[in-house]
C-alpha positions in Angstrom: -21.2 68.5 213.1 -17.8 69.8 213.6 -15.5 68.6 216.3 -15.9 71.9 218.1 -19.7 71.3 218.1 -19.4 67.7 219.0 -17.3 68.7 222.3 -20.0 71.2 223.2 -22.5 69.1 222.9 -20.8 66.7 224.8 -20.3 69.3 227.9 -24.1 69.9 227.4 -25.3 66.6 228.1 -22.4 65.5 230.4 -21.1 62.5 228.4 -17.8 61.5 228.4 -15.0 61.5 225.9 -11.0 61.5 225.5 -9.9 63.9 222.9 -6.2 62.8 221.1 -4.1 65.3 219.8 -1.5 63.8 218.0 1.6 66.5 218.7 4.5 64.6 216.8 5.5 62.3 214.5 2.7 60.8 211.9 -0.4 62.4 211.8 1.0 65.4 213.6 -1.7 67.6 214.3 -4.9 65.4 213.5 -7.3 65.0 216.2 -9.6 62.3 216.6 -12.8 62.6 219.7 -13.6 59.1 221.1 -16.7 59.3 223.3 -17.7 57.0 226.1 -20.5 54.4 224.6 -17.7 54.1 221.5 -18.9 57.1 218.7 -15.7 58.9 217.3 -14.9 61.9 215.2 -11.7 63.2 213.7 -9.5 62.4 211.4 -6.5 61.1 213.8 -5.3 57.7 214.1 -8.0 54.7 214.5 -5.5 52.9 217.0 -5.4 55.7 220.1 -9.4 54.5 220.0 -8.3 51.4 221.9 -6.3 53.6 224.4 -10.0 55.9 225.3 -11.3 53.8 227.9 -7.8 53.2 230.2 -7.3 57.3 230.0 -10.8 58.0 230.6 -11.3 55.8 234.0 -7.9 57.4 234.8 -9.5 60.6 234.6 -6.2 62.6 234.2 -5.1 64.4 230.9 -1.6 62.7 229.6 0.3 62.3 227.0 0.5 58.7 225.2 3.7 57.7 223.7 2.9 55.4 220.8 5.2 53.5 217.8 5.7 56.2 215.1 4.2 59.2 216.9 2.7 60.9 220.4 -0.3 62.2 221.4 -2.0 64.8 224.2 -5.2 62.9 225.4 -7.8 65.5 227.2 -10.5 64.0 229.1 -13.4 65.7 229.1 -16.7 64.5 230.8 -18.5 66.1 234.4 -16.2 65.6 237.7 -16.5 62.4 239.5 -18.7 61.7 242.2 -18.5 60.8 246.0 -21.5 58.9 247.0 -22.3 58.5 250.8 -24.2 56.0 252.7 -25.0 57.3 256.1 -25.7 61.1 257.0 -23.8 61.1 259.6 -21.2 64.1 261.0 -18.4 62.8 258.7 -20.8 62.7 255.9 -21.0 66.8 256.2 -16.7 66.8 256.4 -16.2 64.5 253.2 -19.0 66.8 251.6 -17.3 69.9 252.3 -14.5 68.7 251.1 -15.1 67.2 247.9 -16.5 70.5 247.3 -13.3 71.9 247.0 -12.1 69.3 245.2 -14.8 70.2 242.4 -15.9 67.1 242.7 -20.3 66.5 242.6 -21.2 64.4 245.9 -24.4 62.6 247.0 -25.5 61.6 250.9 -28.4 59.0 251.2 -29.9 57.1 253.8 -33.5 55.6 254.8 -33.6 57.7 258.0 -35.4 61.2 256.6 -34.4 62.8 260.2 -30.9 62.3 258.8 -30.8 63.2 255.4 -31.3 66.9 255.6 -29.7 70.2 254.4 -29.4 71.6 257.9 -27.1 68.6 259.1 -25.7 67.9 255.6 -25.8 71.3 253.9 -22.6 70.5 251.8 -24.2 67.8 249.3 -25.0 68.8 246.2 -27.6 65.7 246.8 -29.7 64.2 249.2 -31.4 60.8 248.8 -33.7 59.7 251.4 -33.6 56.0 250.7 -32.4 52.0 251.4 -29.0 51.2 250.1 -30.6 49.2 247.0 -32.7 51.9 246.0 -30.4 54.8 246.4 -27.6 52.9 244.8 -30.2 52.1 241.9 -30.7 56.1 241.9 -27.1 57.0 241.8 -25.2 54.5 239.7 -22.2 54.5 240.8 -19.7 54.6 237.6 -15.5 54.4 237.5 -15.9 58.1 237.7 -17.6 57.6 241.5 -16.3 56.5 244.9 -18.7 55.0 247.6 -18.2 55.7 251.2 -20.2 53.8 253.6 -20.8 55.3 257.2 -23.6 53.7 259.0 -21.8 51.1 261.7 -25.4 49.6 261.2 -25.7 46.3 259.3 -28.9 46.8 258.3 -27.6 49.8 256.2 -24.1 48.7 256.0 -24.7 45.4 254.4 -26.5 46.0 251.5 -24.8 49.0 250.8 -21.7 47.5 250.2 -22.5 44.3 248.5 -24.7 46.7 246.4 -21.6 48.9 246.1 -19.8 45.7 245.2 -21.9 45.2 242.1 -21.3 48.6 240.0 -18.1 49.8 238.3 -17.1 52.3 241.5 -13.4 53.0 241.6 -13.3 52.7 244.9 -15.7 51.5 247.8 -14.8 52.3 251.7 -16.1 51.5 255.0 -16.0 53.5 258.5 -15.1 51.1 261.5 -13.1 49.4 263.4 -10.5 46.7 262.9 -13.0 44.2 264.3 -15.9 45.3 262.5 -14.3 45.3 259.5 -13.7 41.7 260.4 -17.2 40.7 261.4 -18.9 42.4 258.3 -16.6 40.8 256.2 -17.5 37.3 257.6 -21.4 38.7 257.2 -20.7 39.3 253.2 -19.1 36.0 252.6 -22.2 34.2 254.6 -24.0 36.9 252.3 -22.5 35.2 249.1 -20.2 37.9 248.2 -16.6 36.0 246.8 -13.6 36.9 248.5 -12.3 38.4 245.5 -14.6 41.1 245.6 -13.9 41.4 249.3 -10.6 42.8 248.2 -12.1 45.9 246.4 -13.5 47.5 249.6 -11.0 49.5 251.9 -12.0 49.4 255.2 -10.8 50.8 258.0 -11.2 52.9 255.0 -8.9 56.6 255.1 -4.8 56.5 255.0 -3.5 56.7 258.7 -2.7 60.3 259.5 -3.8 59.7 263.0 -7.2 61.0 262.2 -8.7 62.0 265.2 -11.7 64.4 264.4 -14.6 64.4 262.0 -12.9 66.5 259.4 -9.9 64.6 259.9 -11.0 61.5 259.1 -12.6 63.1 256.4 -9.5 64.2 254.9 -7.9 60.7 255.5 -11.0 59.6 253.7 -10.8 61.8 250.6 -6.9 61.5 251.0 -7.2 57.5 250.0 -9.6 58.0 247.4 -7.6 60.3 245.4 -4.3 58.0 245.9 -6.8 54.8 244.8 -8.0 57.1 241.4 -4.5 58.0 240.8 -3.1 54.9 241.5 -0.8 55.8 244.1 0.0 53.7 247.4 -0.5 57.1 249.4 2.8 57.0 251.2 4.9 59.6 252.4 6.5 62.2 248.9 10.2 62.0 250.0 9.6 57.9 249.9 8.2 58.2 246.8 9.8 56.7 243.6 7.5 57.9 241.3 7.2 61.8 240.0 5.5 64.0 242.6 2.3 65.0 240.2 1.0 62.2 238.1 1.3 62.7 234.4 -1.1 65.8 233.0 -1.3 68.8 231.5 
């Protein structure tokens, strides 16, 4: 199978892979395909293997200066995922606009009344299900950020500390300062380490004075691409770093 073939059958079945392009110095122009669960192909350089899995949870295209020579990594795999618990207004807003994002998102909760495509006609995907079920369903990768939306801790609970246990990039929670509090407190009573605590961001959104639904929503997505890019989300003209991360 050629490396052409092996790309398209990559995009066929939706794996994942980083694609080096070595574009100076030795090995110029040798390529070498490293897919997700390890598998390569190519005849570039064994050592930009170790560099797949840092580029591919970055999920950016960028170029990799290395001793001796550089080269273009392409990631190539489906978009990532936003995955909801709670179908709630905001749930419709972050839908809508992860759409235009390109990115695939999923809504679930146990309450069927809720979960439907008149209220949430933006998802891609509608689970009717508990948290432990639905995040059983879904997966959650380093390719997908979890939103949680209930203000129920029946829902909210279990979703996160389920959240807590999968590779998401990023994990969030709707609510107030003193919720955020009193959940927390819940979790640790729950078992979760305070370690973990760390990883969810809640009141989750960066504060743009959010005041409506599609607001926060914005706030909401607004974090989450700042968390995948590793950004702090401030204001450009504060900024120290280049405007656009690193890509093609």
């Amino acid at each position: 199978m050629t490396l052409v073939e092996r790309l398209a059958s990559l995009a066929e079945s939706g794996g994942r892979g980083v694609l080096f392009t070595v574009v100076a110095g030795d090995g110029v122009g040798t390529k070498l395909l490293v897919v997700e669960d390890g598998e390569t192909a190519g005849d570039g350089p064994a050592e930009l293997v170790e560099h797949a899995d840092e580029i591919q949870r970055g999920g950016r295209n960028r170029l990799l200066e290395l001793e001796g020579r550089t080269a273009f990594a392409e990631v190539y795999g489906p978009p990532p995922r936003l995955f909801v618990y709670g179908a709630v207004d905001t749930a419709e807003a972050l839908c809508r606009g992860a759409k235009l994002l390109g990115w695939t998102s999923i809504v679930a909760d146990a309450r069927a009344a809720f979960a439907t495509t008149e209220r949430i006609p933006s998802a891609d995907e509608l689970i009717v299900a508990w948290p432990d079920e639905a995040l059983a369903q879904v997966a959650p990768d380093h390719q997908t950020a979890v939103v949680v939306l209930t203000h129920d801790d029946k829902f909210d609970h279990p979703a996160l500390r389920g959240a807590l246990e999968t590779d998401a990039f990023y994990i969030g929670a709707l609510g107030s300062r003193r919720n955020q509090a009193r959940r927390r407190e819940r979790l640790l009573q729950g078992g979760v380490d305070e370690a973990s605590l760390e990883r969810i961001s809640g009141p989750c959104g960066l504060d743009v004075g959010a005041d409506t639904q599609s607001e926060t929503a914005l706030a909401i997505l607004a974090e989450i691409i700042a968390v995948r890019a590793g950004r702090s989300g401030g204001t450009l003209r504060e900024a120290k770093q280049r405007i656009h991360v690193e890509q093609s």
